[in-house]
C-alpha positions in Angstrom: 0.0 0.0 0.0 1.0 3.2 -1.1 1.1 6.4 1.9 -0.2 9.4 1.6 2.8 12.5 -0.1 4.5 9.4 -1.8 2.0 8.2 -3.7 2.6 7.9 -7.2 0.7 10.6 -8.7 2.0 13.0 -5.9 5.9 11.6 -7.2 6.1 12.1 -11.3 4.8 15.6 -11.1 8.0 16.2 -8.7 9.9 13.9 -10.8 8.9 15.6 -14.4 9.6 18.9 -13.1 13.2 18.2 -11.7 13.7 16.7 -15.3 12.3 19.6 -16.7 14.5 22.0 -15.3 17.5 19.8 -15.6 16.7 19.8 -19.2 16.7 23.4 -19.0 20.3 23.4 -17.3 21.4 21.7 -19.7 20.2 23.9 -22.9 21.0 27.2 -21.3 24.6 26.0 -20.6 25.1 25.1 -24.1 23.7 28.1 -25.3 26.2 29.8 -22.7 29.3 28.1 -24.3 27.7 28.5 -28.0 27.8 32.0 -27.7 30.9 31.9 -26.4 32.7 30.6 -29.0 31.1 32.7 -31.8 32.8 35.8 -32.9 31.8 39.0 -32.4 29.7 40.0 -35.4 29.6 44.0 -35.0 30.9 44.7 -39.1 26.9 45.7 -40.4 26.0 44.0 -43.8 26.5 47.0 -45.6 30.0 47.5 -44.6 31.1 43.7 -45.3 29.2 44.1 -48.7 30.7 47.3 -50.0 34.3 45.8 -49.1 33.1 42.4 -51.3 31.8 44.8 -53.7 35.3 46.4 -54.0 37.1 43.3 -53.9 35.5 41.6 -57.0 36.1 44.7 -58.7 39.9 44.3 -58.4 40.5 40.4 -58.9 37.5 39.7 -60.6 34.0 39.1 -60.5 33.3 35.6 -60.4 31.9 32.9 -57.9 35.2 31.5 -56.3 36.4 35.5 -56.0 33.0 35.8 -54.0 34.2 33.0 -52.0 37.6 34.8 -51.4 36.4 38.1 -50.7 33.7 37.4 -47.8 36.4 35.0 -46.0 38.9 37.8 -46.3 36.4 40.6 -44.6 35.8 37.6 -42.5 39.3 37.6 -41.6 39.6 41.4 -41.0 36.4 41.6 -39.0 38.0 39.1 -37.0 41.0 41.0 -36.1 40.0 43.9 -36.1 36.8 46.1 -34.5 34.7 48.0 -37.2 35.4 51.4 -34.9 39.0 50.6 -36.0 38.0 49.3 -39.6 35.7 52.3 -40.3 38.4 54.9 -39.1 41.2 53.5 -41.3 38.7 53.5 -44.3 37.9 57.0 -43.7 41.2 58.3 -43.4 42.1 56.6 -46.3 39.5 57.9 -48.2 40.0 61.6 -47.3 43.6 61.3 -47.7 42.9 59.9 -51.5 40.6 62.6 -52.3 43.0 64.9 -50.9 42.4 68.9 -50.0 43.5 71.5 -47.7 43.1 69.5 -44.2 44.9 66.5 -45.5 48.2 66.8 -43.6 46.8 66.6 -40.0 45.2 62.5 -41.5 49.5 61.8 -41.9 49.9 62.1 -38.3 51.2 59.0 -36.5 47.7 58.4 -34.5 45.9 58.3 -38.2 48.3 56.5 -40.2 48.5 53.6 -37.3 44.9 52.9 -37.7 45.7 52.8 -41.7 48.6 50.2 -40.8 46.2 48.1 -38.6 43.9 48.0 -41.4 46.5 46.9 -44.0 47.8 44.3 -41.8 44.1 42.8 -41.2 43.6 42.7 -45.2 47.2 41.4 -45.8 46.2 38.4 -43.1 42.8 38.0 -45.1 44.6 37.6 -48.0 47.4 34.6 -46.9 43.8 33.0 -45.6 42.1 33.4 -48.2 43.4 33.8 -51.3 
């Protein structure tokens, strides 16, 4: 005979429940470690797509070049933040375009950001290419 609190209806809803939230545990962990091994994705789609874009122009625009180019903005968005990216692009744009204020972008604080940036692409390129 079965006693009153241990009975087995008054058991397997205890019993589900603990499994439940051991399940739960276990999903939310791996979701923990999941996202931790992901790489920050903070390059937005129109940044990684205009530097494709630009890519293909250079060494051609066909399907394995695709390939190439997204794993070597891969590869710089991995080394480097897009604060950083975006600065280097900009000072490398102004400083191509050229103009009065020009000189102050050939300062050592500009043209480090600029290395950084070359450095990044040269590494996509060995990866990639």
């Amino acid at each position: 005979m079965i006693t009153k609190g241990w009975g087995l209806r008054s058991y397997l809803p205890r019993a589900l429940a603990s499994c439940v939230t051991a399940a739960a545990l276990v999903v939310t962990a791996s979701m923990v470690l999941r996202a931790a091994e992901m790489p920050t994705n903070d390059y937005p789609t129109a940044a990684r797509a205009d530097y494709v874009f630009a890519c293909m122009q250079v060494n051609g625009q066909t399907r394995e070049n695709l390939m190439k180019c997204s794993c070597s903005i891969d590869v710089i968005a991995e080394l480097l933040p897009y604060d950083s990216y975006e600065q280097a692009e900009t000072v490398m744009s102004v400083i191509q375009k050229g103009g009065e204020n020009v000189s102050v972008l050939r300062s050592p604080m500009f043209q480090e950001k600029v290395k950084n940036l070359k450095r990044a692409q040269v590494e996509g390129e060995l990866r990639c290419f």
